[in-house]
Each structure stands twice: as C-alpha cells, then as structure tokens.
mmJSON file of the N, C-alpha and C atoms, coordinates in Angstrom:
{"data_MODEL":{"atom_site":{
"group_PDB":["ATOM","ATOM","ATOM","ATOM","ATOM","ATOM","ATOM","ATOM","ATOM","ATOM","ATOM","ATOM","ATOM","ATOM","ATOM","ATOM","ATOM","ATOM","ATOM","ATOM","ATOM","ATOM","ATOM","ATOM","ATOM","ATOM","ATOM","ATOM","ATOM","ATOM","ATOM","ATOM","ATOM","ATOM","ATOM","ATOM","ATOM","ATOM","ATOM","ATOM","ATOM","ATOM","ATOM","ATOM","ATOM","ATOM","ATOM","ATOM","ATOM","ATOM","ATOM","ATOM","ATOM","ATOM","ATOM","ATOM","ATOM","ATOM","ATOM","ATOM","ATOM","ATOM","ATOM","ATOM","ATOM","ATOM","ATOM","ATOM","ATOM","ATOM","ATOM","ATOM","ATOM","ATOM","ATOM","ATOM","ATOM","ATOM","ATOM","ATOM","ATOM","ATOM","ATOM","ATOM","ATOM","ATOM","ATOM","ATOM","ATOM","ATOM","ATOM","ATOM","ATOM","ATOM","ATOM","ATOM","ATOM","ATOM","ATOM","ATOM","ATOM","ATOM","ATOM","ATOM","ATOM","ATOM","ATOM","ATOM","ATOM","ATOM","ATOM","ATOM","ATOM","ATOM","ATOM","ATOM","ATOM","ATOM","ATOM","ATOM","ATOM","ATOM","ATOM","ATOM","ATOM","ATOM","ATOM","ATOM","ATOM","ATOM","ATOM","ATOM","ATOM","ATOM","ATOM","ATOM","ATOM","ATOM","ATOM","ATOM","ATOM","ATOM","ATOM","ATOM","ATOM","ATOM","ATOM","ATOM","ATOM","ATOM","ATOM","ATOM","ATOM","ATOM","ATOM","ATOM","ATOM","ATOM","ATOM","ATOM","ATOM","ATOM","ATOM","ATOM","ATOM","ATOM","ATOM","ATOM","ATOM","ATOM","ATOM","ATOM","ATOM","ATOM","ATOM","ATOM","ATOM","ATOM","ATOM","ATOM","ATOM","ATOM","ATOM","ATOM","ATOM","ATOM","ATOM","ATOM","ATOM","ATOM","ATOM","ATOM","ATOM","ATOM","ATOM","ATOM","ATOM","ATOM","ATOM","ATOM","ATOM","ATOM","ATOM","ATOM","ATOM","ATOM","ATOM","ATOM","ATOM","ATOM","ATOM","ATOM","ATOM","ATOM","ATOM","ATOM","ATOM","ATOM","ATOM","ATOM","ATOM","ATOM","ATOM","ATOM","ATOM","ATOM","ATOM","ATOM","ATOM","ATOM","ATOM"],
"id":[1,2,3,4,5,6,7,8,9,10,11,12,13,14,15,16,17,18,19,20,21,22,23,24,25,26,27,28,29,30,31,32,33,34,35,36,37,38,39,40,41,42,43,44,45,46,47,48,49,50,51,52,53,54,55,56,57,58,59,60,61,62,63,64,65,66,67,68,69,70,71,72,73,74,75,76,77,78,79,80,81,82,83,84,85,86,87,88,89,90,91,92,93,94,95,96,97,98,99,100,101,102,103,104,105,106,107,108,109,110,111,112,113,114,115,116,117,118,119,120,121,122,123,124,125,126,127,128,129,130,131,132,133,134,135,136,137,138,139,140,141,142,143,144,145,146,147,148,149,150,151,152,153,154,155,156,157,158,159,160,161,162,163,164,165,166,167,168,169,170,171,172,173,174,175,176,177,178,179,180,181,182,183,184,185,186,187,188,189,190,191,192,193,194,195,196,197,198,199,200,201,202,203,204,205,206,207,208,209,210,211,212,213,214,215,216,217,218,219,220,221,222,223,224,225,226,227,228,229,230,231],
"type_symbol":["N","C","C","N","C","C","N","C","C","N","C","C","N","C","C","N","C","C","N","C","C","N","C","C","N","C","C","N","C","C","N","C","C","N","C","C","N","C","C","N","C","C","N","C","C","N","C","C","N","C","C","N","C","C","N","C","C","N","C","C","N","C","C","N","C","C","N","C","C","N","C","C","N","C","C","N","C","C","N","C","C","N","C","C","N","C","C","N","C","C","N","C","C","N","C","C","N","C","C","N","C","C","N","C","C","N","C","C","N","C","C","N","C","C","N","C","C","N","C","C","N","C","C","N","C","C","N","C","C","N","C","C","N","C","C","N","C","C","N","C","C","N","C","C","N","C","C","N","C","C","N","C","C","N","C","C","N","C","C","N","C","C","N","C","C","N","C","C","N","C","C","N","C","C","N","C","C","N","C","C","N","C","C","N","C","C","N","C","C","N","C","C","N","C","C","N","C","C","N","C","C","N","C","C","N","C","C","N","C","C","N","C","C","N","C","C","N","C","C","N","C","C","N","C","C","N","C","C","N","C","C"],
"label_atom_id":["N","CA","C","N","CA","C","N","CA","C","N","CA","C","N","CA","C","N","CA","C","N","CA","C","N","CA","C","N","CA","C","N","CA","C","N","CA","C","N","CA","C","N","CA","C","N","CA","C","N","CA","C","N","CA","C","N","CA","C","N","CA","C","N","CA","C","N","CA","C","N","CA","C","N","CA","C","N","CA","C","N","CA","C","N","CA","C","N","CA","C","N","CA","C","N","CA","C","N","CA","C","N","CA","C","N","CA","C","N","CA","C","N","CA","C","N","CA","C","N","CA","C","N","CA","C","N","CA","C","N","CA","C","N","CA","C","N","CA","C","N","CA","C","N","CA","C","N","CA","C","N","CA","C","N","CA","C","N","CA","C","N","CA","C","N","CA","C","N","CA","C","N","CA","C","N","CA","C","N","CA","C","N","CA","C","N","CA","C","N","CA","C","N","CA","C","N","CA","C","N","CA","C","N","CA","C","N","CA","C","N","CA","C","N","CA","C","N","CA","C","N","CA","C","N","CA","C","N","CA","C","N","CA","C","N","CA","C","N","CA","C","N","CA","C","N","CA","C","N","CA","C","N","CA","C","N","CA","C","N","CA","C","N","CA","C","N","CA","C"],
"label_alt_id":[null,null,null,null,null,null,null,null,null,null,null,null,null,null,null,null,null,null,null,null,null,null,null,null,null,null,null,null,null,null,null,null,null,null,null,null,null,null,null,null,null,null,null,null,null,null,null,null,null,null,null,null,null,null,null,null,null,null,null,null,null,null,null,null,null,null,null,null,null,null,null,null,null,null,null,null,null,null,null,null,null,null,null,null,null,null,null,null,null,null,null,null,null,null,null,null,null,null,null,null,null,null,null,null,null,null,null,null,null,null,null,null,null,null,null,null,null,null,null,null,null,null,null,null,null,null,null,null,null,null,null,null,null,null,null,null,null,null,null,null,null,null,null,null,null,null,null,null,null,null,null,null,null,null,null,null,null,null,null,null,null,null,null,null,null,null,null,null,null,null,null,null,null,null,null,null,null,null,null,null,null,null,null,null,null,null,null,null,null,null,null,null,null,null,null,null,null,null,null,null,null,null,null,null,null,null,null,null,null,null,null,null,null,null,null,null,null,null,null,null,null,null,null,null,null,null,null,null,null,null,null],
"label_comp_id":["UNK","UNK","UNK","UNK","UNK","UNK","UNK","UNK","UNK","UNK","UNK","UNK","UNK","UNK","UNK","UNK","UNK","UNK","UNK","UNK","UNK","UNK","UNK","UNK","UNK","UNK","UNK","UNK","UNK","UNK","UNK","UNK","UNK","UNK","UNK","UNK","UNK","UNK","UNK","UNK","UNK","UNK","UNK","UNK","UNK","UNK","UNK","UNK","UNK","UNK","UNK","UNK","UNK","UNK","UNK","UNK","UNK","UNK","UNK","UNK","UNK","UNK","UNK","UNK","UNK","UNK","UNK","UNK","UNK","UNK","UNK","UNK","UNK","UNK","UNK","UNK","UNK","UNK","UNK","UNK","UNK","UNK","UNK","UNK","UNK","UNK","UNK","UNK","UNK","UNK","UNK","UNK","UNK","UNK","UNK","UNK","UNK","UNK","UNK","UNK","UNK","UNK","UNK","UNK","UNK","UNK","UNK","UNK","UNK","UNK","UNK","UNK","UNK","UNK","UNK","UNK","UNK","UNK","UNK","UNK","UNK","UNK","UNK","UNK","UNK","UNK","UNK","UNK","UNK","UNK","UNK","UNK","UNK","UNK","UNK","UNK","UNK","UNK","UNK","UNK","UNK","UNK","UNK","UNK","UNK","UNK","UNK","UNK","UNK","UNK","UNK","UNK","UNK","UNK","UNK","UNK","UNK","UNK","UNK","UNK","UNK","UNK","UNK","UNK","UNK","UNK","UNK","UNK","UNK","UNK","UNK","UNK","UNK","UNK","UNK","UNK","UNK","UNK","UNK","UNK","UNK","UNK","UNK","UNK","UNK","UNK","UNK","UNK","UNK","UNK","UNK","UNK","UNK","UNK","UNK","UNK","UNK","UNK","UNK","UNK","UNK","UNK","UNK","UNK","UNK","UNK","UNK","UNK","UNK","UNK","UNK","UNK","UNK","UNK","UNK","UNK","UNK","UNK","UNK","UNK","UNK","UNK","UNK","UNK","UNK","UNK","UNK","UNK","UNK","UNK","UNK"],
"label_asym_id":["A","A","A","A","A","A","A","A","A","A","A","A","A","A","A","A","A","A","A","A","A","A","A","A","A","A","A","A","A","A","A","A","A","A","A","A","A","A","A","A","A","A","A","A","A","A","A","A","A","A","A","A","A","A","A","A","A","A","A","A","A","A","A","A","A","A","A","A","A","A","A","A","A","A","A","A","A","A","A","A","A","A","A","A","A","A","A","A","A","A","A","A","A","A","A","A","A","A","A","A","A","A","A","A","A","A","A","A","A","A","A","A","A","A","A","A","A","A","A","A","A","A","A","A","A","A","A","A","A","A","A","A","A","A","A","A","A","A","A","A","A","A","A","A","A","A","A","A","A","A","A","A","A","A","A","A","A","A","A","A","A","A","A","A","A","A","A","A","A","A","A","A","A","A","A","A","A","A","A","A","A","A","A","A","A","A","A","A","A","A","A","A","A","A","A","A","A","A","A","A","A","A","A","A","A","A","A","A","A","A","A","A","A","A","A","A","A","A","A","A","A","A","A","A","A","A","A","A","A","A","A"],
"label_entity_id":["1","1","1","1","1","1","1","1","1","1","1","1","1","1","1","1","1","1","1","1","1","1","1","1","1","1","1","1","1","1","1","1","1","1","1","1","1","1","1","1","1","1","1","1","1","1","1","1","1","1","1","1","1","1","1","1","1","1","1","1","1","1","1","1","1","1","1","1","1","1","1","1","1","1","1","1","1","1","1","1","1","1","1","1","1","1","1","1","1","1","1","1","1","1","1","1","1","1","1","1","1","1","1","1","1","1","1","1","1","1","1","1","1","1","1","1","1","1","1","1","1","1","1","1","1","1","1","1","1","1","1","1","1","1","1","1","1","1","1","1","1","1","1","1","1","1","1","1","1","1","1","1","1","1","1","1","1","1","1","1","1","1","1","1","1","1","1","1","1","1","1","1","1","1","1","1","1","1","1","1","1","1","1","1","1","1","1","1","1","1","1","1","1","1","1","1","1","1","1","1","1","1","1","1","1","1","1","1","1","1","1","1","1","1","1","1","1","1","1","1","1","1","1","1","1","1","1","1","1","1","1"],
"label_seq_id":[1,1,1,2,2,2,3,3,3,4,4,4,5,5,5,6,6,6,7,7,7,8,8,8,9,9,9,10,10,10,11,11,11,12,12,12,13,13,13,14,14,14,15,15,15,16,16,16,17,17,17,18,18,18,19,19,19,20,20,20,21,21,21,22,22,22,23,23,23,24,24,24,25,25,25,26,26,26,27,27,27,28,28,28,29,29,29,30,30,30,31,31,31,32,32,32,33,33,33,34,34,34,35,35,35,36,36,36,37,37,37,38,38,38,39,39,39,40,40,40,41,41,41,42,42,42,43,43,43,44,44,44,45,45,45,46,46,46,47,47,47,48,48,48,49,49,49,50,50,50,51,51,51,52,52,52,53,53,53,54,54,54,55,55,55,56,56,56,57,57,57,58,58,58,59,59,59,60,60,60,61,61,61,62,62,62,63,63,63,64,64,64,65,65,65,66,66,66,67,67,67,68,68,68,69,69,69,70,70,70,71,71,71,72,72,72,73,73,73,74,74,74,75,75,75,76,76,76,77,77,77],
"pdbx_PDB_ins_code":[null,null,null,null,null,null,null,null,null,null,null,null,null,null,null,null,null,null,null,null,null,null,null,null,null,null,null,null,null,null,null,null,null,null,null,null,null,null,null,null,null,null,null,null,null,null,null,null,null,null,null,null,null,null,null,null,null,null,null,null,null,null,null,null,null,null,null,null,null,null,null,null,null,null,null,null,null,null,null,null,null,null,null,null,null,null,null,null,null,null,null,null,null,null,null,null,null,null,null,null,null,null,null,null,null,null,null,null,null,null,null,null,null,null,null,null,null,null,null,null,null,null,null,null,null,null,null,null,null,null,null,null,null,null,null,null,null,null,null,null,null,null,null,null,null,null,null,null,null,null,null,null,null,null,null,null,null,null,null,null,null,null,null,null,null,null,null,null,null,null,null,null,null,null,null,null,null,null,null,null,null,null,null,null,null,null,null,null,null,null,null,null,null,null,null,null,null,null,null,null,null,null,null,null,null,null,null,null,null,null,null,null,null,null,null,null,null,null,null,null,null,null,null,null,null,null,null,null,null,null,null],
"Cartn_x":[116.736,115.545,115.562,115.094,115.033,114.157,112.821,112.262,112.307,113.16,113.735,114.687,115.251,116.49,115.168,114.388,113.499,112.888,112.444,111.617,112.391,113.336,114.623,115.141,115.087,115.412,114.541,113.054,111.856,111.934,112.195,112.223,113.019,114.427,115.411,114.796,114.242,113.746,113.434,112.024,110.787,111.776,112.468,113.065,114.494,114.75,115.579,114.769,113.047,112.648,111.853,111.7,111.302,111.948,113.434,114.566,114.885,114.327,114.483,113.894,112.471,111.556,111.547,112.017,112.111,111.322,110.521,109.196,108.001,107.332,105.837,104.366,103.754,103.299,101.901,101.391,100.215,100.542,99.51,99.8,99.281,98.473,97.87,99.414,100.161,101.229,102.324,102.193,103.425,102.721,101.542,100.683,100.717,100.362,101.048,102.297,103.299,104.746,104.811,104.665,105.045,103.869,103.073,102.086,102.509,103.261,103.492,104.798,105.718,107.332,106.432,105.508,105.151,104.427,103.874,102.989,104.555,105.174,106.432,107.068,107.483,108.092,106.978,105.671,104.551,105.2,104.877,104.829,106.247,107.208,108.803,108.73,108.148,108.186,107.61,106.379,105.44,105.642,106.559,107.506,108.478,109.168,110.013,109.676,109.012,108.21,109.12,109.089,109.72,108.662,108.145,106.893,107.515,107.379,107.614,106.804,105.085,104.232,103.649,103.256,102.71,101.17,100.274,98.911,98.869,99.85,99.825,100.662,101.668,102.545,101.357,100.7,99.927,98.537,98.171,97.342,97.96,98.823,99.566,99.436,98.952,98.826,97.299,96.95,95.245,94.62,95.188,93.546,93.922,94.541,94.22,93.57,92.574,91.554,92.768,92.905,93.9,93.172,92.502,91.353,92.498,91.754,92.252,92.384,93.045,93.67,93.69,93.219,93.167,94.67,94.973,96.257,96.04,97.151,97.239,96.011,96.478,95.578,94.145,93.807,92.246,91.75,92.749,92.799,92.405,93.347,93.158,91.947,91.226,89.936,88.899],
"Cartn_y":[36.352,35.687,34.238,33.283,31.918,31.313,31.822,31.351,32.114,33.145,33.757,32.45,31.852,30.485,29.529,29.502,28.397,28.403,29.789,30.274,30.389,30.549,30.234,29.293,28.566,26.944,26.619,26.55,26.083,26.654,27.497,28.5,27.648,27.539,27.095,25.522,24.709,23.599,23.438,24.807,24.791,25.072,26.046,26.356,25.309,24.618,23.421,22.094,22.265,20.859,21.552,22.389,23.629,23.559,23.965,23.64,22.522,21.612,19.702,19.656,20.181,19.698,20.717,21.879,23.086,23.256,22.496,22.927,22.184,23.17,22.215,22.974,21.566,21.067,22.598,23.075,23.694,24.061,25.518,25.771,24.586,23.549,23.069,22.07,21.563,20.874,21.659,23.218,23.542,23.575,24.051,23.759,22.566,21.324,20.544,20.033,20.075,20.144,21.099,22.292,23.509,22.64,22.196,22.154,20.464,19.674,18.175,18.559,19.53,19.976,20.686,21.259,22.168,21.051,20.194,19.3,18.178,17.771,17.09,18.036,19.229,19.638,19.692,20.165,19.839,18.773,17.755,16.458,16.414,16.679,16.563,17.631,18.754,19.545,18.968,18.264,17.466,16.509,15.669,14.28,14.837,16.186,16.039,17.503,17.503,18.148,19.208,19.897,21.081,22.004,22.698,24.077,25.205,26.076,27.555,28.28,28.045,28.361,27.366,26.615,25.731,26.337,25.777,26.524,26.742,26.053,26.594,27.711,27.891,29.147,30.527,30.22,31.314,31.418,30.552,30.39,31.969,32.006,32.774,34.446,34.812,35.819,36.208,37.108,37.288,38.015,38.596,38.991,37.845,36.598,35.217,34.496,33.57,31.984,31.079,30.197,29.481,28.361,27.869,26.785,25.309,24.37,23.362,22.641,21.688,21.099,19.469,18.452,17.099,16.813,15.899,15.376,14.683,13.757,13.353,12.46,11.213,10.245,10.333,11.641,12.032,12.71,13.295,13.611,12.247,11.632,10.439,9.918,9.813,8.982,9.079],
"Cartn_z":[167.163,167.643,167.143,167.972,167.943,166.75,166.675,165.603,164.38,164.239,162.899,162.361,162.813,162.328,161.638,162.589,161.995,160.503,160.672,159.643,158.646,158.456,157.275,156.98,157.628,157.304,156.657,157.613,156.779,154.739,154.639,153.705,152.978,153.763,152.652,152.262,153.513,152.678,151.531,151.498,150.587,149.396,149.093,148.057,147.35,148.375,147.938,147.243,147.636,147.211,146.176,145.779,143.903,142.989,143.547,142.61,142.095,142.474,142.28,141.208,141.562,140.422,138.93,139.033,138.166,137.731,137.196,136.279,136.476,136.995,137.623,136.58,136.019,135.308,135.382,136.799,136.848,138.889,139.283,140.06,141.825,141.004,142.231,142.497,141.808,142.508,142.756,142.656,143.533,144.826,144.79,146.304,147.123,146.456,147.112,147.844,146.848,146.937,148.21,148.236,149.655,150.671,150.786,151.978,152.376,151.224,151.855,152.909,152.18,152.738,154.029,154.417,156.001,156.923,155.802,157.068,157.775,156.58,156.936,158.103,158.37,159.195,160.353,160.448,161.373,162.235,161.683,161.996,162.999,162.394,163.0,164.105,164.221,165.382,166.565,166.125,167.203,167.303,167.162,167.477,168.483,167.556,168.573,170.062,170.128,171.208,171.532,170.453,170.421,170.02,170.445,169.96,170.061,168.985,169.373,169.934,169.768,170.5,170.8,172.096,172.488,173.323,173.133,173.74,175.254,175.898,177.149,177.438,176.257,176.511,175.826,175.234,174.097,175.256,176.333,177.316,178.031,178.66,179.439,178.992,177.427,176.942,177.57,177.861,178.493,177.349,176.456,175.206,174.134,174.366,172.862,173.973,172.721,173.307,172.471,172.717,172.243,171.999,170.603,170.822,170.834,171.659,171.64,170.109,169.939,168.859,169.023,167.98,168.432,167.828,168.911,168.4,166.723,166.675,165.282,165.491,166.243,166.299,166.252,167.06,166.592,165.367,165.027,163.921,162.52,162.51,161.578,161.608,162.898,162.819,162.713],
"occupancy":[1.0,1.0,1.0,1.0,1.0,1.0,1.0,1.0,1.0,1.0,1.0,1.0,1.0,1.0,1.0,1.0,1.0,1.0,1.0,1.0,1.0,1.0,1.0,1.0,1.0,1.0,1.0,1.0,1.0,1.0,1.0,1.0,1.0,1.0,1.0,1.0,1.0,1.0,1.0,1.0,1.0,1.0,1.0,1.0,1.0,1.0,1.0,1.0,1.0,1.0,1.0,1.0,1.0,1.0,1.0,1.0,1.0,1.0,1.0,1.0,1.0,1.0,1.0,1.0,1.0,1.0,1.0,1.0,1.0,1.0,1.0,1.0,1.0,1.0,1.0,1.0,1.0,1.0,1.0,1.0,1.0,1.0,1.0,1.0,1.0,1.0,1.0,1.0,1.0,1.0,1.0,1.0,1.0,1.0,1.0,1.0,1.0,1.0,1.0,1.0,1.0,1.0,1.0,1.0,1.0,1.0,1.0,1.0,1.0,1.0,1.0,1.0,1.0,1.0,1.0,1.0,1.0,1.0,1.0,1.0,1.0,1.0,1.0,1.0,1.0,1.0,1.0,1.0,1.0,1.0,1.0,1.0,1.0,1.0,1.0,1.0,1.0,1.0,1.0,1.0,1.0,1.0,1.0,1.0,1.0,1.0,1.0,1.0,1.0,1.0,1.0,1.0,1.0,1.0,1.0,1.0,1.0,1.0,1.0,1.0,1.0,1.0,1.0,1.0,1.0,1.0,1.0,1.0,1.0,1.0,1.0,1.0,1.0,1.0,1.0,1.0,1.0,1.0,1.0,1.0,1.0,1.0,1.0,1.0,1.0,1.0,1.0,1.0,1.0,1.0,1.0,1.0,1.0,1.0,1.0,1.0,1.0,1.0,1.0,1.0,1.0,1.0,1.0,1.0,1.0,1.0,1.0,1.0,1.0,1.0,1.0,1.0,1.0,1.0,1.0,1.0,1.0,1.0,1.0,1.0,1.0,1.0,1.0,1.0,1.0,1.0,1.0,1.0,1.0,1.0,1.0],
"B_iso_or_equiv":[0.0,0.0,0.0,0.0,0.0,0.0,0.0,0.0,0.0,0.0,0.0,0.0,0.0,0.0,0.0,0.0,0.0,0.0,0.0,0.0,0.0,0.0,0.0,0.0,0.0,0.0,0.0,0.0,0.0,0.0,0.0,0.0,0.0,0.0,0.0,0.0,0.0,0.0,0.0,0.0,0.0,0.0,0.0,0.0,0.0,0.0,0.0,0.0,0.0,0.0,0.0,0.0,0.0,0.0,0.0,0.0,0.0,0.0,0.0,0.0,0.0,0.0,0.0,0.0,0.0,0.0,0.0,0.0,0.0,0.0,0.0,0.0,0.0,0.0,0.0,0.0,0.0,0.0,0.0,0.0,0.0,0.0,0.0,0.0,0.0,0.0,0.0,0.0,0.0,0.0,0.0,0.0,0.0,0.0,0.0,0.0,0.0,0.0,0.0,0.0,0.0,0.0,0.0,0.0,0.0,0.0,0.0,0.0,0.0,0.0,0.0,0.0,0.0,0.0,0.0,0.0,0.0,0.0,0.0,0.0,0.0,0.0,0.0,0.0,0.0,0.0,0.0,0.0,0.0,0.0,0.0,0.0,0.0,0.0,0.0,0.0,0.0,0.0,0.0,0.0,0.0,0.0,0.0,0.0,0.0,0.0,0.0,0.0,0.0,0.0,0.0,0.0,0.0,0.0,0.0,0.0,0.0,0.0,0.0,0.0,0.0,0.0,0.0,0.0,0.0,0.0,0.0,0.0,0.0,0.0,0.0,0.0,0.0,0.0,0.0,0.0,0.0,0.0,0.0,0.0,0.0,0.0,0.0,0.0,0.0,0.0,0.0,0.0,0.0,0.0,0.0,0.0,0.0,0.0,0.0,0.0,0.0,0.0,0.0,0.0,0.0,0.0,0.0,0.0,0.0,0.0,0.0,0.0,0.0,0.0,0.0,0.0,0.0,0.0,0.0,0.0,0.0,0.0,0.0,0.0,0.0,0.0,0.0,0.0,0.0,0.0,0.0,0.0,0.0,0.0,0.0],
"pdbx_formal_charge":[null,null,null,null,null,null,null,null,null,null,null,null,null,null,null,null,null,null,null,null,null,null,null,null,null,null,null,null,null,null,null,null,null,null,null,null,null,null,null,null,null,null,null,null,null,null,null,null,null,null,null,null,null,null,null,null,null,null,null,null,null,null,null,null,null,null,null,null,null,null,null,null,null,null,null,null,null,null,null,null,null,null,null,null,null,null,null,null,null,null,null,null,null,null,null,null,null,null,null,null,null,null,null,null,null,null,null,null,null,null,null,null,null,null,null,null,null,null,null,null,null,null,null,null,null,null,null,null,null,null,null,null,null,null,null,null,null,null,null,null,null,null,null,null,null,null,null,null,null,null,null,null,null,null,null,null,null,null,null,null,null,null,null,null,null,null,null,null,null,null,null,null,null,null,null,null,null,null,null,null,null,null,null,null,null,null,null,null,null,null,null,null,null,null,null,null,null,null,null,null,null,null,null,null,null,null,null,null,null,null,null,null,null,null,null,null,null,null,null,null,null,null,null,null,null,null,null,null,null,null,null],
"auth_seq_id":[1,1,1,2,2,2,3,3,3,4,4,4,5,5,5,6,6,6,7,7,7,8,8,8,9,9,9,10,10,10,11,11,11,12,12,12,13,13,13,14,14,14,15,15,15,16,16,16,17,17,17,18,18,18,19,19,19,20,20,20,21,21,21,22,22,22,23,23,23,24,24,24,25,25,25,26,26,26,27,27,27,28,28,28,29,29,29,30,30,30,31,31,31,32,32,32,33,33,33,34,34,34,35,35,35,36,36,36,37,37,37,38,38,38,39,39,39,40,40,40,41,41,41,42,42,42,43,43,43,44,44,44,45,45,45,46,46,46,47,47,47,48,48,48,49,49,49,50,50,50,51,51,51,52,52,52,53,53,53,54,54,54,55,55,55,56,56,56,57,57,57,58,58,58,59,59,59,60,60,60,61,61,61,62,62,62,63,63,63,64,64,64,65,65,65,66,66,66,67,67,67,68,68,68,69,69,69,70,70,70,71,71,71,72,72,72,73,73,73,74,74,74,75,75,75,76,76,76,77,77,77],
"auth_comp_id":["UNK","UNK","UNK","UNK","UNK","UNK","UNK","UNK","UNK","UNK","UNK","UNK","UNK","UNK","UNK","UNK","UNK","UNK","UNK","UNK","UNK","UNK","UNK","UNK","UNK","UNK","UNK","UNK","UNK","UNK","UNK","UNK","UNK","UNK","UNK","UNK","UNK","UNK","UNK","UNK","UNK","UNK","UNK","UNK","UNK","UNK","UNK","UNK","UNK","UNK","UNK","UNK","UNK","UNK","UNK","UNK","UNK","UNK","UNK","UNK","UNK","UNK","UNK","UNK","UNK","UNK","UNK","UNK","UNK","UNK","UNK","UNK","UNK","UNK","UNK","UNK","UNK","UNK","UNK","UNK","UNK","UNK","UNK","UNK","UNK","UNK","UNK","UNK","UNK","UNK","UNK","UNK","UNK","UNK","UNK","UNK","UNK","UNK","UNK","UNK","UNK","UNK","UNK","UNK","UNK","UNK","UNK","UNK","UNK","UNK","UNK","UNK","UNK","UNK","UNK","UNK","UNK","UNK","UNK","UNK","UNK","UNK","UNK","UNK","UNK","UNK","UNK","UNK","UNK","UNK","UNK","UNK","UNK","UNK","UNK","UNK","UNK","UNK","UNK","UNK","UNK","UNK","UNK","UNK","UNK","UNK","UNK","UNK","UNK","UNK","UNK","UNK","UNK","UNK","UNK","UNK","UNK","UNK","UNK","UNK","UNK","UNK","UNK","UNK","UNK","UNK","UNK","UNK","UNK","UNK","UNK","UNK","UNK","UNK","UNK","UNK","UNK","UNK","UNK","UNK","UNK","UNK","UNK","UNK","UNK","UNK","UNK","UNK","UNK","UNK","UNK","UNK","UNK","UNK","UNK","UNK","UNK","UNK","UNK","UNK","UNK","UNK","UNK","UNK","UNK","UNK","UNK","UNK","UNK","UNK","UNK","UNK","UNK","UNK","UNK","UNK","UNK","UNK","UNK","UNK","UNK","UNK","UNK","UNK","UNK","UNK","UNK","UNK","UNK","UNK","UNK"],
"auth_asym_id":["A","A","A","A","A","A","A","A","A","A","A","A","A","A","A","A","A","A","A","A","A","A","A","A","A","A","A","A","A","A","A","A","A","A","A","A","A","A","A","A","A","A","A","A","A","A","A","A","A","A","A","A","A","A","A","A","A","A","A","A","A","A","A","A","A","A","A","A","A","A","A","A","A","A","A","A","A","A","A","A","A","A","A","A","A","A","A","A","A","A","A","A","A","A","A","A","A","A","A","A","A","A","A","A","A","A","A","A","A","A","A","A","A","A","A","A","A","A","A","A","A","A","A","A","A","A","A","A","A","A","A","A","A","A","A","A","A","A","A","A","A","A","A","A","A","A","A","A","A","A","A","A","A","A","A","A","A","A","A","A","A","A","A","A","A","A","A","A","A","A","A","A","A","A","A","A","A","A","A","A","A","A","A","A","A","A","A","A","A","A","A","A","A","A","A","A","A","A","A","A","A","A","A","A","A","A","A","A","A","A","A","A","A","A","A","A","A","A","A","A","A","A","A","A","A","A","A","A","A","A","A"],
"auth_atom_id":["N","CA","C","N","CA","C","N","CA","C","N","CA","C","N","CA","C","N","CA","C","N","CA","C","N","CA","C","N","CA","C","N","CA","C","N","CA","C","N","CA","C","N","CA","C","N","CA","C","N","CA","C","N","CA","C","N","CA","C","N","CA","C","N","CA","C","N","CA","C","N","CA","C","N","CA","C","N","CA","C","N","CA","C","N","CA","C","N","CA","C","N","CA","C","N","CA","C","N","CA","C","N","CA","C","N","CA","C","N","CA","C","N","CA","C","N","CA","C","N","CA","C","N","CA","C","N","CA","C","N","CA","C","N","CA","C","N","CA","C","N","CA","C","N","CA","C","N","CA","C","N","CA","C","N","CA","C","N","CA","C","N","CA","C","N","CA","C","N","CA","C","N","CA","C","N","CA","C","N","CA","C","N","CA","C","N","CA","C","N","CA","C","N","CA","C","N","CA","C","N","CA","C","N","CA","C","N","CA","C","N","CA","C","N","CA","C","N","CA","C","N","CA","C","N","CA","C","N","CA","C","N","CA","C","N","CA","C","N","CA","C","N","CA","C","N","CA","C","N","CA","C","N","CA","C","N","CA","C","N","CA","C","N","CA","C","N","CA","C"],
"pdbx_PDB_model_num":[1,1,1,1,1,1,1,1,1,1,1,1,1,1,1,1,1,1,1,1,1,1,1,1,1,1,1,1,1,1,1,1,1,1,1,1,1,1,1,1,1,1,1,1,1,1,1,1,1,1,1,1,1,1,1,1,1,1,1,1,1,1,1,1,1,1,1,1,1,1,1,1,1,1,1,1,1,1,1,1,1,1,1,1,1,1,1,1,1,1,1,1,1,1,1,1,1,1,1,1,1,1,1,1,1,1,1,1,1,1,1,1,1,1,1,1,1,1,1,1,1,1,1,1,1,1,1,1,1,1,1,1,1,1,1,1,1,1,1,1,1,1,1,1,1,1,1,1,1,1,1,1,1,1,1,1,1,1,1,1,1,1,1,1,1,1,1,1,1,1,1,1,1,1,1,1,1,1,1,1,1,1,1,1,1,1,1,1,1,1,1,1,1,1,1,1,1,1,1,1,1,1,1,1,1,1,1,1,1,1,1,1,1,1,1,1,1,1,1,1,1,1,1,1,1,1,1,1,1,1,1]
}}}
C-alpha cells in the first residue's frame, strides 16, 4: 500500500531528528520537536500537491462530512 511508504518515512524522519538531539531537557520539547518535523512535512505535501486524502476524494465516501479547511494564507491571518 502507497501510504504505508509514507507513514514510514514520516516515522523514520521523526526518529532521525530524536536521535540528534538525545536528550531532551522535559516532555513539552519532544512535543514540539515531533509536531515542528509533521507540520514541516504538512507543509511539503501541500506545496507539492500531492494528498493522500484530498476532501474531494474523502467527498466521494457517502457516510464522511469532510469539513472544509482554510488554506495556509487564511490560516495566517
């Protein structure tokens, strides 16, 4: 399956940028650290307009609402 590769990569990221730091100080900056490494890949999936589920494909399912989502830019403002 296609997004089994993903989900392991992602993985191996997270666990390649842990091992860097080895020893973290308290649990709110390994939280950070894992959620800056997911929003960073976020970001790179939706640049490069690649979705594994995109809301018009998750539209196509008939028992999900698929709520809309503001892009970045609305987001920021």
């Amino acid at each position: 399956m296609w997004s089994t590769n993903l989900l392991e990569r992602l993985n191996e990221e997270v666990k390649r940028r842990t091992r860097v730091v080895v020893i973290f100080p308290n649990d709110a900056s390994i939280t950070r650290l894992v959620g800056a490494v997911l929003l960073e890949q976020d970001e790179h999936w939706q640049l490069e307009g690649r979705r594994m589920f995109s809301a018009e494909s998750m539209v196509a399912i008939p028992s999900l609402e698929v709520p809309a989502q503001p892009s970045l830019q609305e987001a920021a403002a």
